[in-house]
N, C-alpha and C positions, 0 to 999 in steps of 0.2 A: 327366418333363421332362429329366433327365440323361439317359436313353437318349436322346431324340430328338436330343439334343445330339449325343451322342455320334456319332450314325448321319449326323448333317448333318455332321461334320466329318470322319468318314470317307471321306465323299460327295467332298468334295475334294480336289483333285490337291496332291501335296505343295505345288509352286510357290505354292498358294493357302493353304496351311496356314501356307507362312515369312511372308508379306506379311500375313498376319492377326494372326502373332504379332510382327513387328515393331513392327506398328500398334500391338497390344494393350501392347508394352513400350512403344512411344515416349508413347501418351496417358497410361500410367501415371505413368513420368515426367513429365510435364509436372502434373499432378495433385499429387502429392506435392512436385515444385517451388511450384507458386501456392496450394495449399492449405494447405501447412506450413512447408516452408524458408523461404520469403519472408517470411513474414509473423512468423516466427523472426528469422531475421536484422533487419527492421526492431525488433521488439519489443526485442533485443537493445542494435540502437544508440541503442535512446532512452534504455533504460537506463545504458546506460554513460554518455552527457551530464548524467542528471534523479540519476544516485550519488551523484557528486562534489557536487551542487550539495547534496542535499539532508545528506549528512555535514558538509560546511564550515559548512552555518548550522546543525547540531546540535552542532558543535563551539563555534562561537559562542557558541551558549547555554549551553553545559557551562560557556564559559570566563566568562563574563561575570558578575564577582562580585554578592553579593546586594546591595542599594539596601539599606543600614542604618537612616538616614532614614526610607526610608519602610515598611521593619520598623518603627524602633519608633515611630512613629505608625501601627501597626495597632489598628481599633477592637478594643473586647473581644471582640466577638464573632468575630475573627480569631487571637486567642489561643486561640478553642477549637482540636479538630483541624482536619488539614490537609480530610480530607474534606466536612467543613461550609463549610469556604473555597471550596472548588471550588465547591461545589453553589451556593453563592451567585453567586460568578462567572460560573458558567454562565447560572444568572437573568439577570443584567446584562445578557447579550448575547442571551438568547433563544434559548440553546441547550443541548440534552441530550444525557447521555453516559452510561456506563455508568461508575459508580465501585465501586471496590471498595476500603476497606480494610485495607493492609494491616498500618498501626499508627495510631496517634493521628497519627506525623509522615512517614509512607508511604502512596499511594494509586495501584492502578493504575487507569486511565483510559483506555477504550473510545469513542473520537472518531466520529459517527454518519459516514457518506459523505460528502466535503468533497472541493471542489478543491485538492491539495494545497497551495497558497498561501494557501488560507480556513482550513486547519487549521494550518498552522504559525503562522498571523497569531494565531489565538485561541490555540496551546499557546502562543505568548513572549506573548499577553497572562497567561494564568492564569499562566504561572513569575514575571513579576514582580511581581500584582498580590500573588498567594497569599507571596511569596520562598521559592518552592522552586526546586531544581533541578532538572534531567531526567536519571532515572538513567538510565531502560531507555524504547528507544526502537527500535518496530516499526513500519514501512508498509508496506501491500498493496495494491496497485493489482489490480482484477479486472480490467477491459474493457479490450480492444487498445489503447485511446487514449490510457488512462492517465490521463481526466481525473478521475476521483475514486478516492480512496483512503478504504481505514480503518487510520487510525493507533491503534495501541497503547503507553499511553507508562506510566511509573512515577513520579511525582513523590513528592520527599523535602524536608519543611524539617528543617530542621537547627533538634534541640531547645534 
């Protein structure tokens, strides 16, 4: 197959060689324009709009002190750990997550694929129903559109 190639291009008058290979640069270009840059650059700018938005309401929550109140009106069964809080909570709403652990008053917490405004609604529900805070806070958007995400987060009540 490469020879024949080879012997078809040889076949040709230079003139026809430059016009082949301009073509062959210009459609590459244009390929690596629509196939990747673009769609770089857009992925880019939505990011830089959905950053700021989604750090200011994580800031928000960091800053927003705990409801004492309704600390200490937690049933007993919310005095146990924090991880059993969660798993209850999640109940309430009908939904699963991956908990881990990582003390009796530390838990990280694997959010199933949500729109990102359905996971942040249900993480400020579990930070205040649980009164932990969010220590560590991860989100990955896979698909171009950005409309669902898996958030990774670490919630800590303070013993």
């Amino acid at each position: 197959m490469k020879e024949k190639i080879s012997v078809w291009w040889q076949g040709l008058s230079a003139k026809e060689q430059r016009i082949l290979l301009i073509w062959g640069l210009t459609v590459a270009v244009l390929v690596l324009w629509f196939a990747i840059l673009s769609p770089l650059r857009n992925r880019i700018e939505q990011l830089e709009i959905r950053v700021p938005e989604l750090e200011a309401r994580l800031n928000t929550m960091r800053a927003q002190p705990l409801d004492m109140q309704h600390a200490a009106g937690a049933s007993t069964k919310d005095n146990l750990d924090l991880r059993s809080t969660l798993f209850r909570l999640l109940s309430d709403k009908k939904t699963s997550a991956e908990l881990r652990a990582l003390s009796n008053s530390r838990v990280e917490m694997r959010l199933p694929e949500l729109p990102m405004k359905d996971a942040l609604d249900l993480l400020d529900y579990l930070r205040q129903e649980s009164t932990a805070r969010v220590v560590v806070f991860n989100a990955k958007t896979e698909s171009a559109t950005g409309d669902l995400s898996r958030i990774v987060v670490e919630l800590e009540r303070a013993p």
